[in-house]
C-alpha positions as CSV (number, residue, x, y, z in Angstrom):
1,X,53.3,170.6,-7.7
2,X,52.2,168.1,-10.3
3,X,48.3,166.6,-10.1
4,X,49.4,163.2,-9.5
5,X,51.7,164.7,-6.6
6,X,48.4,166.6,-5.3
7,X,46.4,163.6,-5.6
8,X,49.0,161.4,-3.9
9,X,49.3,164.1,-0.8
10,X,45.8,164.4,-0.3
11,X,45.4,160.2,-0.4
12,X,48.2,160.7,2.5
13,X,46.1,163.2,4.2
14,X,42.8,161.0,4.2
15,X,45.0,157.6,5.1
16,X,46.4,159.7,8.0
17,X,43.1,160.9,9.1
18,X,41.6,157.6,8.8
19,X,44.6,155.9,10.9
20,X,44.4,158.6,13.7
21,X,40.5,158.2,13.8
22,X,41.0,154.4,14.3
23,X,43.7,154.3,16.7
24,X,41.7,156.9,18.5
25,X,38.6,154.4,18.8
26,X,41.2,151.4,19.5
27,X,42.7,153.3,22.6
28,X,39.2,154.0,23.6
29,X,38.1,150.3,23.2
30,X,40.9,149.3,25.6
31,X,40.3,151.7,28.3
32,X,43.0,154.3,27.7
33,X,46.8,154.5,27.6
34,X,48.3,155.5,30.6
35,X,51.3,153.1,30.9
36,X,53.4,152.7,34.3
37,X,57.0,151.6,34.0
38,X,58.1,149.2,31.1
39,X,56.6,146.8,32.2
40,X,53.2,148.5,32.1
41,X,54.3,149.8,28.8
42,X,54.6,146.6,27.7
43,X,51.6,145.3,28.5
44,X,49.5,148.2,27.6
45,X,51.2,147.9,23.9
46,X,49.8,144.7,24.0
47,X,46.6,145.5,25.2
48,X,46.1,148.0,22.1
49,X,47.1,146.0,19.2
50,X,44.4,143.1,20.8
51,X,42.5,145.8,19.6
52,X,40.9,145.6,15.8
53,X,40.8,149.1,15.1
54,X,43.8,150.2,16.5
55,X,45.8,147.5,14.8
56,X,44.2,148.7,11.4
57,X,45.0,152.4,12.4
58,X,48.8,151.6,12.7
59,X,48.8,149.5,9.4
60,X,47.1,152.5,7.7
61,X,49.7,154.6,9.1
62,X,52.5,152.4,7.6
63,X,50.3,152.5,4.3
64,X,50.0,156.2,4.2
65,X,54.0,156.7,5.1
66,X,54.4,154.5,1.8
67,X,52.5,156.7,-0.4
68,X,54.2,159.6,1.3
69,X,57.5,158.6,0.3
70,X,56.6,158.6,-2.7
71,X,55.8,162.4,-2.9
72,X,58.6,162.8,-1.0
73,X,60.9,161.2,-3.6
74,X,58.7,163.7,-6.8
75,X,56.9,166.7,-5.5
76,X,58.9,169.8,-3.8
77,X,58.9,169.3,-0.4
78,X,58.6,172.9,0.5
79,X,54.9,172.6,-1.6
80,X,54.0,169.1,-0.6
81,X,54.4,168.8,3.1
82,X,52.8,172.0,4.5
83,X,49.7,170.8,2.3
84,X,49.8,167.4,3.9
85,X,49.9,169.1,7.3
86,X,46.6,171.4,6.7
87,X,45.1,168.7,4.9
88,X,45.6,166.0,8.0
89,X,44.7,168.6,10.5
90,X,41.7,169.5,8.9
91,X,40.2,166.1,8.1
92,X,41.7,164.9,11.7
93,X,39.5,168.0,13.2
94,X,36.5,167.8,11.2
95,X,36.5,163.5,12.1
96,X,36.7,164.1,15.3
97,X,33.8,166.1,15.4
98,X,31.9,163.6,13.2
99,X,32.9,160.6,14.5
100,X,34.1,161.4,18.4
101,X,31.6,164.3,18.9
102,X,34.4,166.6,20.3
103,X,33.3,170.5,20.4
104,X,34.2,172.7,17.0
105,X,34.6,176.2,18.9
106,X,34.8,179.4,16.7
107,X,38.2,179.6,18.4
108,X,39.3,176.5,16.4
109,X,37.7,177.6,13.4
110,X,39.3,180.8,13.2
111,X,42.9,178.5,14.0
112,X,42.1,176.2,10.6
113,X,41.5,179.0,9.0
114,X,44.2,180.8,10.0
115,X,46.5,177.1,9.2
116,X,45.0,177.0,5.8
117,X,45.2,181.1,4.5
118,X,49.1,180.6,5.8
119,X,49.5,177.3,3.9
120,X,47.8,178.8,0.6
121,X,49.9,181.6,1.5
122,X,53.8,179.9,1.5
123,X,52.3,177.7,-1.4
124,X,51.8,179.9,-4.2
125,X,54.7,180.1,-6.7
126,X,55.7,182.9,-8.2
127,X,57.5,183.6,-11.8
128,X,61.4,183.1,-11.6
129,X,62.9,186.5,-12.9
């Protein structure tokens, strides 16, 4: 993987974290999501996207699926996308800690650890023969 490609997943990562992290607070701000029927759908969509945060949290998704395509369209995908996924998890984790003051058990230590030794695992190239 190139270091522009690296750069760009990791900007993915962070956007993604940052998107989840806000919709997170955006869904809080409006008192949950728990829609009955369409019509309740309906009006609990609405409900969110009244909501700042929330609304910037889905932009910055649609932000961070642009940069995306672009590794998508110059980095291997095999390289680029299992780094994208151990990066978000791991800044989604480690944010929600910070930021929502959820619990980080040794259990879910030892499970990012486990993520990220697997991921550094499938990533490394080896020498064609």
């Amino acid at each position: 993987m190139s270091g522009s490609g690296f750069i760009l997943v990791f900007v993915t990562a962070a956007m993604t974290m940052g998107a989840n992290l806000m919709l997170r607070a955006g869904i809080d701000g409006a008192g949950g999501f728990a829609p009955a029927g369409v019509v309740g759908l309906f009006f609990s969509l609405a409900r969110l996207f009244l909501q700042p945060l929330f609304a910037a949290g889905f932009v910055l998704y649609f932000l961070a699926s642009v940069v995306w395509f672009r590794v998508v369209a110059t980095e291997p995908l095999s390289l680029a996308y299992p780094l994208l996924v151990s990066l978000t998890f791991s800044l989604v984790t480690a944010g929600a800690v910070v930021f929502f003051h959820e619990s980080l058990t040794v259990q879910k230590m030892i499970g990012l650890a486990t993520i990220l030794v697997g991921i550094v695992i499938i990533s490394i190239e080896k020498g064609t023969t």
